[in-house]
Structure formats: C-alpha cells, structure tokens
C-alpha positions as CSV (number, residue, x, y, z in Angstrom):
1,X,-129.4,197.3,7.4
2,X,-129.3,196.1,3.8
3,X,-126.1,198.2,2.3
4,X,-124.9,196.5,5.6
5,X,-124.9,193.3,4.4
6,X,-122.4,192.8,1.8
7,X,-119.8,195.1,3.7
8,X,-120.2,192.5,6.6
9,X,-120.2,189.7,4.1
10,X,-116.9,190.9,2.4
11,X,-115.1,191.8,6.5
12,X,-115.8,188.3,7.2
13,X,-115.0,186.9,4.0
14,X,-111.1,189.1,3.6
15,X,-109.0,186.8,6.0
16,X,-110.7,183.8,4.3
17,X,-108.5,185.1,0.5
18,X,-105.9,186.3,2.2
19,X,-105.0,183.1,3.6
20,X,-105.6,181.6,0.6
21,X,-103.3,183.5,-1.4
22,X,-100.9,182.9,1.2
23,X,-97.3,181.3,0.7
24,X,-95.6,179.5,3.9
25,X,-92.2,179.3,4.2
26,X,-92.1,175.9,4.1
27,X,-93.7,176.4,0.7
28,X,-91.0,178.8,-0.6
29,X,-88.5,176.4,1.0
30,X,-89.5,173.7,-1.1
31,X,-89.8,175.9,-4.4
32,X,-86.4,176.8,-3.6
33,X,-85.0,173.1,-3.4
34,X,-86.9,172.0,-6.3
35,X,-84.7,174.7,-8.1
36,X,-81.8,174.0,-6.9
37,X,-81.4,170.4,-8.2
38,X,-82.7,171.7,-11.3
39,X,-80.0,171.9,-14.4
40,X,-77.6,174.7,-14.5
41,X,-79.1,177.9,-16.5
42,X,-76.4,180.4,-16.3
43,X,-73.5,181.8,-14.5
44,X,-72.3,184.7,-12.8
45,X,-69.3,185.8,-14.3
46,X,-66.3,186.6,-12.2
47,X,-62.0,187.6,-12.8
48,X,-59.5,186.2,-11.5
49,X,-59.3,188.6,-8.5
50,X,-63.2,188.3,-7.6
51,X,-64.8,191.5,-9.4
52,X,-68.1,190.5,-10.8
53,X,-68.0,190.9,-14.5
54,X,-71.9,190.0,-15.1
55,X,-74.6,188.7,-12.5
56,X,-77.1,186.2,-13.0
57,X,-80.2,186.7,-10.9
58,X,-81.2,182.9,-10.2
59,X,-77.0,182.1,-9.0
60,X,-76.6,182.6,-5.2
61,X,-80.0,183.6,-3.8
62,X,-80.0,182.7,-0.1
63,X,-83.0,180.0,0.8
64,X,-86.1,181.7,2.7
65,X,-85.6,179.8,6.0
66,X,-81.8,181.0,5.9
67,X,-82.7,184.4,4.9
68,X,-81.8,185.9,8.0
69,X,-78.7,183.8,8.9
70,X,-76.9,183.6,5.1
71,X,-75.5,186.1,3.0
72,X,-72.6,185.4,0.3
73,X,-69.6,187.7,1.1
74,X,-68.2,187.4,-2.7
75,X,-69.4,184.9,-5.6
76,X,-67.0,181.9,-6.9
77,X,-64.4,183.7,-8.9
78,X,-63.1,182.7,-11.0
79,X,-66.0,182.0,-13.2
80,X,-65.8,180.7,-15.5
81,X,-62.7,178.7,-14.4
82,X,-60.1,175.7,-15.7
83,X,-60.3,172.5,-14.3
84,X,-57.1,173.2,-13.0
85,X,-57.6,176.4,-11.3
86,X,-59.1,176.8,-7.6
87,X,-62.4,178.5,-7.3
88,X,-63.3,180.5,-4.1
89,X,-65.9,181.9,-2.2
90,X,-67.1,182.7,0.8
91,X,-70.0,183.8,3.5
92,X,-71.0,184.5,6.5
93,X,-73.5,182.2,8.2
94,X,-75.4,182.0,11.5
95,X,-77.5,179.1,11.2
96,X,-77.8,174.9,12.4
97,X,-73.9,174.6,14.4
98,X,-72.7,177.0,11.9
99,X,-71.1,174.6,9.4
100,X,-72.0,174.3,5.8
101,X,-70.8,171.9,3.0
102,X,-70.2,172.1,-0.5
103,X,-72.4,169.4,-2.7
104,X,-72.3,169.1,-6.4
105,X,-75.2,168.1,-8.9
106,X,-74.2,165.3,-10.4
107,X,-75.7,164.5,-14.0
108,X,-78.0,161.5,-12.7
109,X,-79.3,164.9,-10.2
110,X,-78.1,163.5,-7.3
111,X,-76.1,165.5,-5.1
112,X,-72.2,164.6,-4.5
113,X,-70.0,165.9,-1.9
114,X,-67.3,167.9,-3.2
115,X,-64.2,166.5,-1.9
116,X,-61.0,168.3,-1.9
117,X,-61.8,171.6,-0.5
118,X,-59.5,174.0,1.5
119,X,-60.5,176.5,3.9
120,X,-62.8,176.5,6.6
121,X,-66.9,175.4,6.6
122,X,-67.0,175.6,10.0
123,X,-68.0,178.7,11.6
124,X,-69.7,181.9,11.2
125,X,-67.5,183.0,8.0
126,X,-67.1,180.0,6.0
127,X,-64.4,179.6,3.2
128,X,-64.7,177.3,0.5
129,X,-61.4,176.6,-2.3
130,X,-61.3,174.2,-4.7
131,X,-60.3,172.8,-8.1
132,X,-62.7,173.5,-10.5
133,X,-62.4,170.0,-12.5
134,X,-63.8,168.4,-9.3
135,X,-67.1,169.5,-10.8
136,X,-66.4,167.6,-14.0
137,X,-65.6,168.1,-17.4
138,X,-66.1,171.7,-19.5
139,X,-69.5,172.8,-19.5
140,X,-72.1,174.4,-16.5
141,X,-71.8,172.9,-12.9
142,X,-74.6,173.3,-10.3
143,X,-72.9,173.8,-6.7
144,X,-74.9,173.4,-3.7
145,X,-74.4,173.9,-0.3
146,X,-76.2,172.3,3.2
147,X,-76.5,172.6,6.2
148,X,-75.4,170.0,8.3
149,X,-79.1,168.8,8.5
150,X,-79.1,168.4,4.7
151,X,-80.8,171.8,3.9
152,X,-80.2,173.9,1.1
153,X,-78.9,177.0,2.3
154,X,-77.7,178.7,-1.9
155,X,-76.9,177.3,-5.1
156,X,-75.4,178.9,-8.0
157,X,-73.5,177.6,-11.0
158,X,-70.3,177.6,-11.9
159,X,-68.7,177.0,-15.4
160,X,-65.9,174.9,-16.2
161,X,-63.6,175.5,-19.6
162,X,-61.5,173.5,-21.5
C-alpha cells in the first residue's frame, strides 16, 4: 500500500496541472486583440498582380474564435502600395451575419473605419478595394477587420510609399 500512495497522489493531482496550464479561448482571443492594436511590425510583401513576394508570420493570422469560419483567400497586394493605388484582398468567411468591415489603427490606437472601399463585405466571400492613402501618409499601416459585433476577426499591415 505504500508505493501506492504517491501514484494515487500524482492520478488525483494530474487534472489539477493540466487545468492549470490550460489556455481558454477567450484567453487566446484577448491575446490576439491586444496584438492587433499593437503598432505595425512588418509587412507581407505582395506585386502588383497578388503573388506573394515575402510573408510575414504575425500579418493575417485568423483570430482563435474565427478559426473555423475565416480564412484569407489572397493577402493585400499590392504591398507595399502608393497612396494612389487600390489595394485588394479578399476571404471567405462564415461567421456573425457574414459581414466584415475594414478598420484602420489610427496613431492615437484607436480604430477608424476605412471609408471608401469597393467591393462586397457582405457575404460569405468578402472583397475589400481601396486606396492606399486612406491609411495615411508613407510608412506601416495596421488594417483590421470586425465583425459586425466589433470582434477582431485578422489584422495585418500594409505599407504605404511615397
């Protein structure tokens, strides 16, 4: 009964670390969020007709609660782009009425709806056009987009030249 003991004592005790050690999604959600209005770190490099010329593995990562129901079809090309020039992208999404919306970080971190955009964010294979001096001035632009709830559903940056 003796050798016993601790192999009951660590049995009872293993669900007790797991949990511990355990990450909700709620958790990962808000990890997520908190790096999404965080300042613009890099940029996944794109032509003029879409083909991905470098990847940066922090742009364009779906959030955890929209893991299942988001998945970018092609990244914003170009990129980097002039403020003249429309930037595009695209996804297909199944989640909250099926309707996402382009947002901007501003420099104050505030999100700001980007305005003038063509193409459809409603539906199951959202399209999303527009100019890229909408995000502002030369230099890396965070672009977010939500739900219709006001979730983060991906993020990426996007980099504007003179």
């Amino acid at each position: 009964m003796p050798r016993l003991l601790p192999i009951l004592g660590f049995l009872l005790a293993t669900p007790f670390l797991v949990g511990c050690d355990a990450t909700s999604i709620g958790e990962l959600q808000r990890v997520f969020e908190f790096d999404a209005v965080g300042v613009p770190d890099g940029v996944s490099r794109t032509d003029a007709r879409g083909n991905v010329l470098s990847e940066d593995d922090r742009d364009w990562r779906t959030a955890p609660v929209y893991s299942s129901q988001f998945t970018l079809t092609f990244l914003p090309y170009p990129n980097p782009a002039s403020p003249t020039e429309s930037v595009q992208f695209a996804g297909t999404f199944s989640g909250s009425n099926g309707a996402l919306i382009p947002y901007r970080l501003t420099a104050q971190g505030d999100l700001s709806r980007i305005q003038a955009v063509t193409g459809s964010t409603e539906g199951t294979a959202p399209l999303f056009s527009f100019p890229a001096g909408q995000l502002g001035g030369p230099g890396l632009h965070r672009v977010v987009l939500l739900d219709r709830q006001g979730r983060i559903v991906t993020y990426g940056d996007v980099e504007v030249i003179p």
